[in-house]
C-alpha positions as CSV (number, residue, x, y, z in Angstrom):
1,X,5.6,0.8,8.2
2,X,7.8,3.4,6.3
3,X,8.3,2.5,2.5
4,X,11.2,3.5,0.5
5,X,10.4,4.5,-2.7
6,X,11.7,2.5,-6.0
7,X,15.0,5.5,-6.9
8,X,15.9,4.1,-3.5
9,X,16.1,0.7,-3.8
10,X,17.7,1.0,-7.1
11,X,20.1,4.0,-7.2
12,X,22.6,1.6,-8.2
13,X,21.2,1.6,-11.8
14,X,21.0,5.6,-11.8
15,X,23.0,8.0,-13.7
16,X,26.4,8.4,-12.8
17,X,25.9,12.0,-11.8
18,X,22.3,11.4,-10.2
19,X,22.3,11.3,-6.7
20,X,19.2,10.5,-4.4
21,X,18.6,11.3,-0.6
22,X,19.2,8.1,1.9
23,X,15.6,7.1,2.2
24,X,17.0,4.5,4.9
25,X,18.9,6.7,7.0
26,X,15.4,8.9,7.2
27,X,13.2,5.9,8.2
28,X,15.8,4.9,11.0
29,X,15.8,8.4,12.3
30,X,11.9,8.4,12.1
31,X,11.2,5.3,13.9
32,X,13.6,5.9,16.8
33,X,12.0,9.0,17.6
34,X,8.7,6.6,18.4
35,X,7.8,5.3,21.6
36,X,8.8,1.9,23.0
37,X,5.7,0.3,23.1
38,X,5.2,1.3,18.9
39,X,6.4,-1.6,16.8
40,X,8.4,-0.7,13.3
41,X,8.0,-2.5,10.1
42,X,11.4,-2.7,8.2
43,X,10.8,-3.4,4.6
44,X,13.9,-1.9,3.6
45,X,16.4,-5.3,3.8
46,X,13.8,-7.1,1.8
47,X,13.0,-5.4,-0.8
48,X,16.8,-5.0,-1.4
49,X,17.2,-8.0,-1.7
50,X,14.9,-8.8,-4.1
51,X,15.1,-5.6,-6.2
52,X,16.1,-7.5,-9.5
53,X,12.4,-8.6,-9.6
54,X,9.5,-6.8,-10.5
55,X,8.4,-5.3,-6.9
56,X,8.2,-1.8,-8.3
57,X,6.2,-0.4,-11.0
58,X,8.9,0.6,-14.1
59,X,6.7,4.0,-15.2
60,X,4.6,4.5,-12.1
61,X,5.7,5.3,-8.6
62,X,4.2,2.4,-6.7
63,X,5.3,-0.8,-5.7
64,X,4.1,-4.1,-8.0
65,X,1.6,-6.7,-6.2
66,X,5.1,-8.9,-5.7
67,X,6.9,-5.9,-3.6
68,X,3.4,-5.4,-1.9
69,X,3.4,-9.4,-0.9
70,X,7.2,-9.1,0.7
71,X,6.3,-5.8,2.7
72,X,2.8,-7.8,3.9
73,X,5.0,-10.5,4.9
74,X,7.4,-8.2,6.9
75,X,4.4,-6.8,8.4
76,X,2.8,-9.8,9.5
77,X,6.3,-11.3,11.1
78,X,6.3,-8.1,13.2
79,X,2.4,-8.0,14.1
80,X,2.6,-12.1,15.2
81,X,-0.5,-13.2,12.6
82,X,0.5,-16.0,9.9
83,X,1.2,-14.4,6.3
84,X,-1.2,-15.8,3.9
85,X,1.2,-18.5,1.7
86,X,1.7,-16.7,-1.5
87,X,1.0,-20.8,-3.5
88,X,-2.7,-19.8,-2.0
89,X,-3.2,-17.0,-4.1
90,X,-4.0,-17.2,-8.1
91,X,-1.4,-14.5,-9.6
92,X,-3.7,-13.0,-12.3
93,X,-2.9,-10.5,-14.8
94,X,-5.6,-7.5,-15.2
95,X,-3.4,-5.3,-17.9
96,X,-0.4,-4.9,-19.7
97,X,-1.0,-1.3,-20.7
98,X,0.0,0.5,-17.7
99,X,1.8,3.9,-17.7
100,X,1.8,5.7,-14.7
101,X,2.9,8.8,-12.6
102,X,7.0,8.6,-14.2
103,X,5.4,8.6,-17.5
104,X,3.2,11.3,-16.9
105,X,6.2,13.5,-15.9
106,X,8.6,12.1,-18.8
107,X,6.4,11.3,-21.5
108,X,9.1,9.3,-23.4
109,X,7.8,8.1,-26.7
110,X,7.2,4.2,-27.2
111,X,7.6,3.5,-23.5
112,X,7.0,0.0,-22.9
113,X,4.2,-0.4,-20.8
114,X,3.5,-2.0,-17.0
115,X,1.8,-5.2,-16.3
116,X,-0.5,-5.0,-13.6
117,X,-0.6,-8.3,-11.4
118,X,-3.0,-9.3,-8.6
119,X,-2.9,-12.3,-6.0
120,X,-6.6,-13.5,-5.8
121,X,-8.3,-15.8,-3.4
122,X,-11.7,-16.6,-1.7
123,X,-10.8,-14.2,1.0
124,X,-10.3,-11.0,-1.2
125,X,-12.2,-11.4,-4.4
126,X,-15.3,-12.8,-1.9
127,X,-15.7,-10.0,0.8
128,X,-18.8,-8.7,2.0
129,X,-18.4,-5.1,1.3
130,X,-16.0,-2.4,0.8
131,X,-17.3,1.5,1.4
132,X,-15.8,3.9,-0.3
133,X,-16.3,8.0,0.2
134,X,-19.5,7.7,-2.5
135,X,-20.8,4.2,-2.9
136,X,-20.7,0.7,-1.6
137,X,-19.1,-2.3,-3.6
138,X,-18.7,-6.1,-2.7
139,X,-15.2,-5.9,-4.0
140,X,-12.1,-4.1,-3.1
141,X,-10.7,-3.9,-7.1
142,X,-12.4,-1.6,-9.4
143,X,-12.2,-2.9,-13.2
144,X,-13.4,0.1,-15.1
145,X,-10.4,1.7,-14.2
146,X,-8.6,-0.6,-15.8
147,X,-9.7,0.8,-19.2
148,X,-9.0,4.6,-18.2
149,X,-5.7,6.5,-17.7
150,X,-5.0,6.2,-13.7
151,X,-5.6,2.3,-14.2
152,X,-3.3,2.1,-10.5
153,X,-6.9,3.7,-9.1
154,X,-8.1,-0.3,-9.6
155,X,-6.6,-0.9,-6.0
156,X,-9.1,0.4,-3.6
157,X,-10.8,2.5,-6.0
158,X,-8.3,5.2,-5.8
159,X,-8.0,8.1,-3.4
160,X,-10.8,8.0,-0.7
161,X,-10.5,9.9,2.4
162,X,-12.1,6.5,3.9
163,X,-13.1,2.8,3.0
164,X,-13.9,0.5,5.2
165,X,-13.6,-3.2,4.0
166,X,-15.4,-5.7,5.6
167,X,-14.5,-9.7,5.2
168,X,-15.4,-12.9,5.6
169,X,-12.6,-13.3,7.7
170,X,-14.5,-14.2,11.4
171,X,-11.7,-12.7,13.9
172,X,-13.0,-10.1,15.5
173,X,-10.1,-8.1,14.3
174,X,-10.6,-4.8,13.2
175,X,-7.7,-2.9,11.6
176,X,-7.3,0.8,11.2
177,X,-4.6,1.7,8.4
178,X,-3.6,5.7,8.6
179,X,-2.4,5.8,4.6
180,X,-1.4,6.8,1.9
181,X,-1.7,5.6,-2.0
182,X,1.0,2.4,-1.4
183,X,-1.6,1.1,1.0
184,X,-4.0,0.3,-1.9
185,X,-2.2,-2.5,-3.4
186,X,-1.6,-4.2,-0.1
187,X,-5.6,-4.4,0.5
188,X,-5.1,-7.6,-1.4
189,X,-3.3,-9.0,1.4
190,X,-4.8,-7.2,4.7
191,X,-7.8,-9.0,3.9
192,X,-6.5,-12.2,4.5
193,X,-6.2,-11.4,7.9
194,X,-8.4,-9.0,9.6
195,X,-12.7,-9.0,9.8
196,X,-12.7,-5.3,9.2
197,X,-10.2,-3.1,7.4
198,X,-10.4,0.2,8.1
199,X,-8.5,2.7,5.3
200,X,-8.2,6.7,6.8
201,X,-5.8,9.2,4.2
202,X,-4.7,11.8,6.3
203,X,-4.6,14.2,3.2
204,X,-8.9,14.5,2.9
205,X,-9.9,12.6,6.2
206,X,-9.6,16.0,8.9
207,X,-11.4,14.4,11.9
208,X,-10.1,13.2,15.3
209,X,-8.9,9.0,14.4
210,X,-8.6,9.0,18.4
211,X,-12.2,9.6,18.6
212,X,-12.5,7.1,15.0
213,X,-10.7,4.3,16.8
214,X,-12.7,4.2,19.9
215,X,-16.0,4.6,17.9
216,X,-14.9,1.6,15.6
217,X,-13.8,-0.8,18.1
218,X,-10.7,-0.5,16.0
219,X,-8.2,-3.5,17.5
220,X,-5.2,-2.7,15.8
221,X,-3.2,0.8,13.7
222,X,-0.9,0.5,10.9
223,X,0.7,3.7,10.0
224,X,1.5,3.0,6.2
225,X,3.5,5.6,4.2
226,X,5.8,5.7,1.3
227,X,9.0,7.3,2.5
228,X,9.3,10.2,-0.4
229,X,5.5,11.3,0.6
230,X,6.4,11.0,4.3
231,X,8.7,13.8,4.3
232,X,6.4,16.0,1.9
233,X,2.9,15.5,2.8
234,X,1.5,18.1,5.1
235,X,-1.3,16.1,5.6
236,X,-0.1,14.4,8.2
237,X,0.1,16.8,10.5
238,X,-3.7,16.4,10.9
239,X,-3.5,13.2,12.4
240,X,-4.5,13.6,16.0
């Protein structure tokens, strides 16, 4: 599942004399380089289609919890399990003081500020433990982040070179997601689905995941990217 980033999805409200790279084009190209038997994720159509609502953050990079929800649900149509119905979910807000990465960079005074949204239920609010690179939690959100600069670092706990979520989802299903940061805010989702999640970033995890996925009893990969990173991240080319 390749990701195109938010400049994509709305060039159409860009500066006249801004122009952006086809961020569609370079997905195509990358998944019909991929074998046969690899299924592709297109999240492209649908978050088009819905890109007058709030799916991306306005001063951060990232998508929103709502563009997260429409790429899970294109995810789950491709991987045959049932998409969690989003009328399950409690849509809570956990700020409204957000400024992330674009406001970094631009630092425009009196920016209006990001709302951060989450979709809560029994299955990801009551897990039985997510392990991070440096400690062990029962919860896949981190609050005190919420109160610090880099409040996006709420999702998964920020950038880990592996967590490994475990539900109360009794499936037998083990996941293994090769990622980067858009990955975090889909957790929410994943765990509806799968007994074990298994989060790997290329860019700080260096061993073999062949060797990982056999060890695990890992049932299923997702290769998550956003497209921008894709094309950037050297990282990658660790993955073996």
């Amino acid at each position: 599942m390749l990701i195109p980033n938010s400049i994509y999805i709305n060039q159409d409200k860009l500066p006249d004399n801004v122009t952006t790279y086809n961020q569609e084009q370079i997905i195509n190209e990358f998944y019909s380089k991929l074998d046969d038997k690899i299924k592709t994720v297109n999240v492209t159509d649908i978050l088009i289609e819905n890109k007058d609502e709030y799916i991306y953050f306005k001063t951060d990079h990232h998508m929103t919890s709502f563009g997260a929800y429409l790429a899970y649900m294109k995810y789950c149509s491709v991987a045959n399990i049932e998409a969690e119905k989003l009328s399950n979910f409690e849509r809570k807000t956990v700020s409204t003081k957000f400024l992330g990465t674009f406001d970094s960079k631009a630092q425009i005074p009196n920016q209006e500020k990001d709302i951060i949204e989450i979709y809560i239920n029994q299955k990801n609010s009551e897990i039985k433990s997510a392990e991070y690179d440096n400690e062990t939690t029962k919860s896949i959100f981190n609050t005190e982040y919420l109160d610090k600069k880099d409040k996006y670092s709420f999702f998964l706990n920020g950038n880990n070179a592996k967590v490994v979520v475990k539900t109360n989802v009794e499936n037998g299903k083990k996941l293994l997601v090769i990622k980067d940061s858009y990955a975090h805010i889909m957790a929410q989702f994943i765990c509806q689905n799968y007994e074990e999640i298994h989060f790997i970033d290329p860019r700080y995890y260096k061993a073999s995941l062949t060797e990982y996925t056999i060890k695990n009893n890992i049932t299923e990969i997702l290769f998550l990217y956003n497209t921008s990173n894709l094309v950037s991240d050297l990282g990658i080319l660790s993955v073996h």
